[in-house]
C-alpha atoms as one frame of an Amber mdcrd trajectory, in Angstrom:
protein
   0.000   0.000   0.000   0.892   3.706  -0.670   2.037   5.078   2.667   1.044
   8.095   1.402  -2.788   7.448   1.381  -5.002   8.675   4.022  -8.567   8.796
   4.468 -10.254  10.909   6.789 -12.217   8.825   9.361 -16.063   8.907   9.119
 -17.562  11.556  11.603 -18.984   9.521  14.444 -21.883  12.241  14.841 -24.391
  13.778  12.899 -25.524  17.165  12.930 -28.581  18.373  10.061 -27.459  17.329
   6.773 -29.189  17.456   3.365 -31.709  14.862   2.231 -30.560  14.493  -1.183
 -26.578  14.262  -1.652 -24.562  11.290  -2.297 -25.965   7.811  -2.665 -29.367
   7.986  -2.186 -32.145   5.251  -1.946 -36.085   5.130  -2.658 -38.283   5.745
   0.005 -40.707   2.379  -0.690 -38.709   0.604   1.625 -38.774   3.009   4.315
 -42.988   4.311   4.484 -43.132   1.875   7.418 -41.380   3.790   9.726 -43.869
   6.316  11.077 -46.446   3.327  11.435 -43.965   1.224  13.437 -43.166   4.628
  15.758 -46.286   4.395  16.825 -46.640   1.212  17.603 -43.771   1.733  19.646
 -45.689   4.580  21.829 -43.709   7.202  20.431 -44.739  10.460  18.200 -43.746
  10.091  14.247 -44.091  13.695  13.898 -41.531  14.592  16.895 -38.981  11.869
  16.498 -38.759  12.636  12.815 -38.385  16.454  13.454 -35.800  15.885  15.665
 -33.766  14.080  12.643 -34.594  16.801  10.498 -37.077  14.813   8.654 -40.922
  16.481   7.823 -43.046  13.508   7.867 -44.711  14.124   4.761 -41.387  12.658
   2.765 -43.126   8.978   3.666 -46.282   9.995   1.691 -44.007   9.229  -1.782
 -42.804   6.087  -2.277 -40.855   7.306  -5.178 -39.319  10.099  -3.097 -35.319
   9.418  -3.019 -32.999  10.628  -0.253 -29.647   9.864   0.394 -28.063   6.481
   1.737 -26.821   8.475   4.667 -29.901  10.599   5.673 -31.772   7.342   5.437
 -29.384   5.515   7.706 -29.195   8.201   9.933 -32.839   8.095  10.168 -33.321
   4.334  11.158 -30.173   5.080  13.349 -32.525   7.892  15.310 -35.676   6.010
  15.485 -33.893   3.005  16.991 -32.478   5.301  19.638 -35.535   6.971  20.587
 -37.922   4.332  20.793 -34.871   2.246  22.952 -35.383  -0.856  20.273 -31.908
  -2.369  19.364 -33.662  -4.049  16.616 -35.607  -1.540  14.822 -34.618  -1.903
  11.529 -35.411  -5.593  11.773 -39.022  -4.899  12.825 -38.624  -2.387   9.479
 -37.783  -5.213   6.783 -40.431  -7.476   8.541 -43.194  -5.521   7.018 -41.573
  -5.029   3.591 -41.627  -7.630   0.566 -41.710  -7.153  -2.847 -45.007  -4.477
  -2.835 -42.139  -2.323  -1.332 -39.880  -2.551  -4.420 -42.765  -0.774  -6.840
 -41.848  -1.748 -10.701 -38.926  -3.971  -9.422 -41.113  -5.641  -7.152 -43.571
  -6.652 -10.222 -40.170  -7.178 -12.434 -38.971  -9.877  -9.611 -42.033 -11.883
  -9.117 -43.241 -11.876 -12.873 -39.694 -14.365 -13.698 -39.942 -17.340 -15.006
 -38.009 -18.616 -11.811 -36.568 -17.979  -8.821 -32.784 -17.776 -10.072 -34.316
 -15.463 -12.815 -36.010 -13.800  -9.903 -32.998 -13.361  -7.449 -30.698 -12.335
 -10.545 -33.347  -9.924 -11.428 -33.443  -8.328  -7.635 -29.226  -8.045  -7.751
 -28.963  -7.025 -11.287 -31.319  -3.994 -10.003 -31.175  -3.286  -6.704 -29.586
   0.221  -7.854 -33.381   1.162  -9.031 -33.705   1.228  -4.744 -30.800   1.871
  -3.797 -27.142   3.680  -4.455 -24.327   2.760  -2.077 -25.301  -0.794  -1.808
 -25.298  -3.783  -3.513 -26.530  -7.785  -3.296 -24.954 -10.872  -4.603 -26.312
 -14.432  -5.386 -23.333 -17.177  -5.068 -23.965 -20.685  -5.291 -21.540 -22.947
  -3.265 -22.391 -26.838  -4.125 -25.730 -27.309  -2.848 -26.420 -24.122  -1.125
 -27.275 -20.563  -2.486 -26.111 -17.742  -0.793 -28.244 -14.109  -1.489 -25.832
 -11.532   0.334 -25.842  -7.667   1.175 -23.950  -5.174   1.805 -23.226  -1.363
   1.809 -20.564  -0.058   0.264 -20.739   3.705   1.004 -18.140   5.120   3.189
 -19.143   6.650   6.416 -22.479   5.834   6.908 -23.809   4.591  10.602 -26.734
   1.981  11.064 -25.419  -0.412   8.846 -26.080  -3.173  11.440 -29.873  -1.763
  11.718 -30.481  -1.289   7.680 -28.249  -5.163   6.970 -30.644  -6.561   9.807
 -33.659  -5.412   7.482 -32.289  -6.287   4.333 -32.747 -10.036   5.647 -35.951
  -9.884   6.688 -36.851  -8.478   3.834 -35.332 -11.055   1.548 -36.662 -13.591
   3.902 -40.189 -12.029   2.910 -39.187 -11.869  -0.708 -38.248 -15.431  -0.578
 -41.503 -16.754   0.941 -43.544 -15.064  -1.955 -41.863 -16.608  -5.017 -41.269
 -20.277  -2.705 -44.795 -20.745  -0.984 -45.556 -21.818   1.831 -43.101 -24.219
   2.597 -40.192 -21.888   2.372 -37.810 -22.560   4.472 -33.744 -20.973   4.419
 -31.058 -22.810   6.181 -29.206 -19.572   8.170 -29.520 -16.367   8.631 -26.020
 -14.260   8.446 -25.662 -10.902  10.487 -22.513  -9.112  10.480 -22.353  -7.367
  13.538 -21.798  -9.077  17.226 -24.477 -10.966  18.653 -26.832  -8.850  20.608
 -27.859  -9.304  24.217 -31.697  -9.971  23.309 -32.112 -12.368  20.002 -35.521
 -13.825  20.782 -36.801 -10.750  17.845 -34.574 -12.383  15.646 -35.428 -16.394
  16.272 -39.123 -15.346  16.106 -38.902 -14.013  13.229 -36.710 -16.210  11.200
 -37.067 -19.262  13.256 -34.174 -20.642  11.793 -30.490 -21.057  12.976 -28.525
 -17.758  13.431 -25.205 -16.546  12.515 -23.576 -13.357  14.597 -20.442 -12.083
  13.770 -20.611 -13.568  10.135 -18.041 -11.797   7.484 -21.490 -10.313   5.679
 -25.070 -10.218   5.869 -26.546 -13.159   3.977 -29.597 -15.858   3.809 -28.269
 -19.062   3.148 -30.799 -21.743   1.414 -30.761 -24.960  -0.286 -29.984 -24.106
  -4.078 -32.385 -26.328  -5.676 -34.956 -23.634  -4.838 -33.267 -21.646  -7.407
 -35.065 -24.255  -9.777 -38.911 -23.528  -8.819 -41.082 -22.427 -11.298 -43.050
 -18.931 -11.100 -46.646 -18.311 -12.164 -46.917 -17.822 -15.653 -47.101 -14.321
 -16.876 -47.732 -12.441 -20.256 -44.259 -12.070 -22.387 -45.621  -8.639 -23.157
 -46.344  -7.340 -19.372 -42.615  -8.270 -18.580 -41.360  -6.799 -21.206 -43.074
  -3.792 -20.347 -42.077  -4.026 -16.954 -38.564  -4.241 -17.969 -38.353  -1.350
 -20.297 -39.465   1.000 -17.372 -37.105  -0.558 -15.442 -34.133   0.535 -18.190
 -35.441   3.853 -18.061 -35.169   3.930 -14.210 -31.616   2.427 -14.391 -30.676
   4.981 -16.661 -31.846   8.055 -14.676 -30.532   6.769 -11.361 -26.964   5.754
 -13.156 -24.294   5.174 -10.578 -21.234   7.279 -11.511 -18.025   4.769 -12.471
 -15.959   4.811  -9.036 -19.121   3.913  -6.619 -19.917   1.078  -9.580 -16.208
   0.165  -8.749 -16.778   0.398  -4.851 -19.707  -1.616  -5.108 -18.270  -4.654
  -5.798 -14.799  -4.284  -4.027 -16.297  -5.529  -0.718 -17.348  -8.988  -2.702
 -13.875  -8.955  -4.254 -11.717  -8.616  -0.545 -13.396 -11.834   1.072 -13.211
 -13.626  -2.477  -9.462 -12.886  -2.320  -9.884 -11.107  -5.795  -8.799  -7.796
  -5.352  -6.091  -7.595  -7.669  -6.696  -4.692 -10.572  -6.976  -6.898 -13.725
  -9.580  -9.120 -11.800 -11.708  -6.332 -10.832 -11.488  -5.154 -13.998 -12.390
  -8.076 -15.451 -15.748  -7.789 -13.825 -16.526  -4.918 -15.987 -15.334  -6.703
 -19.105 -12.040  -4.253 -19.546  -8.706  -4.398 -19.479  -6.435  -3.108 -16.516
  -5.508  -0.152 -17.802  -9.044   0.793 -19.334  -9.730   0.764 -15.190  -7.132
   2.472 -14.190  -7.814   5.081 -16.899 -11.602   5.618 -16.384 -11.087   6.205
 -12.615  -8.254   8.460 -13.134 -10.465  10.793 -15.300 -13.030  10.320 -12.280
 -10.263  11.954  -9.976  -9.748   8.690  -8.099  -7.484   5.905  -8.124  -8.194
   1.909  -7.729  -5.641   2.118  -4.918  -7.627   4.850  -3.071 -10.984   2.796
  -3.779  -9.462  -0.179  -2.041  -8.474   1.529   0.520 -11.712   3.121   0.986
 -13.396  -0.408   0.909 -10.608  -1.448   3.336 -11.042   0.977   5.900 -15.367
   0.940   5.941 -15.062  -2.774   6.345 -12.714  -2.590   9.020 -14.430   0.397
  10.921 -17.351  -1.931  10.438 -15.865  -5.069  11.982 -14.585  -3.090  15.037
 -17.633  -1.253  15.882 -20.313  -4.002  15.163 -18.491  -7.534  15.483 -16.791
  -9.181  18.549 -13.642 -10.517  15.925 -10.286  -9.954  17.207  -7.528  -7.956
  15.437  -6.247 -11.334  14.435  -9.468 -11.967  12.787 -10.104  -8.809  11.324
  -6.682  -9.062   9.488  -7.367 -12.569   7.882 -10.724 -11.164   6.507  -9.163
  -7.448   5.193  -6.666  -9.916   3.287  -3.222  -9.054   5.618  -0.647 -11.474
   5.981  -0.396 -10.162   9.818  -2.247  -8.429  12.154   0.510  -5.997  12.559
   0.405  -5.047   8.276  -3.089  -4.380   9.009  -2.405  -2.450  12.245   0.145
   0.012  10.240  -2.105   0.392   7.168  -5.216   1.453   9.818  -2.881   3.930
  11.352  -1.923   5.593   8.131  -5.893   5.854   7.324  -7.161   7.029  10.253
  -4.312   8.246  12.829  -4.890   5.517  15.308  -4.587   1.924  15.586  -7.806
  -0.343  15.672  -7.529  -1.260  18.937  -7.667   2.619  20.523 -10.381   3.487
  17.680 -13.008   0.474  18.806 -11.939   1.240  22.266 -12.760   5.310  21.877
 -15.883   3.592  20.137 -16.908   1.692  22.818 -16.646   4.407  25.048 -18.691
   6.699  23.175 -21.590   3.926  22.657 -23.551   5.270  25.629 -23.865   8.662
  24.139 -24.890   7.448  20.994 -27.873   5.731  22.373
């Protein structure tokens, strides 16, 4: 790595910020919120104001904000209403009438694979800044998320409601008899998971290296209700014209698969690149004219994960290391210091420390 290379740690606060900047996402998922507030006992109105939000934004579900302003407002809501798992009870009540035209675009496949390919070819129609991934290992299928925008807080609450939401997703193209093997949360366990074995009443994985719903793969094969050629294709030419308008700039399409690439252990320029069907250089040339580097984009991708791992898992340093893809826990060590001025172990201890003002 370039000793040279710094990146300024993500603020650990947030004051008012706009709505609208950055890597934003579509408010479908989100029009729960103000419903579950008050089923909570608290006031939508108030708790929103006091995030900066006017509660009329969850009266369009086509209304986009940014990835951080949504965060941050999941982040709030948990705090005020004292619910650690907030943004689970969130993706409970959304499915695939949440996603609008991608929703219809999902469930009119002609499969589930076509279905789940279909969800992580366009997730970017919900959201920027994030991204999901279908892998099949042998006889299990693995549907994964993550975020992959720098500095944003609640990722443990908004990853906890991507699951349940996929778990809901999964239930309507299966049927009844859905059933996934394990649920993957990457963040420590926490000190109440009855929410979570209610909900999924399957086995549970804390501390896993990503947020993921593991099932048997030959679900993958299950037929979908038949559906006119002519609606889908319908349904996918809006879609194109969605994709087009909410176009990802080049780097954050580069960031978005970089987290995918690190605990693949393909990280190396000319395999990345190959992912976009260029050469090296094309790469290195594209982000250069972007006013970024691939070196500073893994870096970036580096130092989120590893902010993430020490604030939300229980892994050791030693851990930690093995996932980031360092030889020793001492490379890793340096290359933290030179992004962020401290060494892991005194930033998730200052973290620690400052978790009781954060709730």
């Amino acid at each position: 790595m370039q000793d040279t290379v710094r990146i300024r740690p993500a603020a650990r606060k947030s004051a008012a910020k706009p709505l609208t900047t950055g890597s934003t996402v579509r408010m479908g998922t989100a029009l729960v919120i103000p419903a579950l507030l008050r089923s909570l006992g608290a006031d939508p109105e108030k708790v929103l104001a006091e995030a900066d939000v006017d509660l009329k934004l969850f009266d369009d579900p086509e209304q986009r904000i940014s990835l951080a302003a949504h965060n941050r407002i999941v982040q709030h809501c948990a705090t005020r209403t004292n619910c650690p798992h907030f943004g689970l009870l969130v993706g409970q009540q959304d499915g695939l009438q949440s996603l609008g035209l991608m929703g219809l675009l999902v469930k009119f496949s002609p499969d589930v694979q076509a279905a789940l390919e279909c969800l992580v070819r366009h997730l970017r129609v919900q959201v920027h800044g994030a991204r999901a991934n279908l892998v099949v290992e042998g006889k299990w299928a693995i549907l994964t998320w993550e975020i992959h925008e720098p500095g944003v807080e609640a990722i443990d609450q908004v990853g906890d409601g991507a699951i349940a939401v996929y778990y809901n997703i999964l239930g309507e193209l299966c049927g009844a008899d859905w059933k996934p093997t394990e649920a993957w949360f990457a963040h420590r366990r926490p000190a109440d998971i009855t929410p979570f074995r209610e909900f999924f009443r399957i086995p549970l994985r804390f501390d896993a290296e990503q947020f993921a719903l593991v099932f048997p793969a030959a679900l993958l094969k299950r037929r979908l209700p038949e559906v006119d050629a002519q609606l889908r294709r319908l349904l996918q030419s809006e879609i194109d014209v969605l994709e087009e308008r909410h176009q990802e700039d080049f780097p954050q399409q580069v960031r978005s698969v970089l987290r995918t690439a690190l605990l693949t252990g393909h990280l190396k320029a000319d395999q990345v690149a190959g992912l976009f069907g260029m050469h090296s250089r094309t790469l290195h040339r594209r982000l250069s004219e972007c006013g970024t580097g691939f070196r500073q984009l893994v870096d970036e991708s580096r130092f989120a994960f590893a902010q993430q791992l020490l604030q939300d898992s229980s892994m050791d340093l030693g851990e930690i290391s093995g996932l980031l893809g360092y030889a020793a826990p001492g490379v890793f060590t340096r290359a933290f210091q030179r992004w962020s001025g401290t060494t892991p172990a005194a930033w998730r201890a200052q973290d620690r420390a400052e978790m009781p003002r954060r709730k």
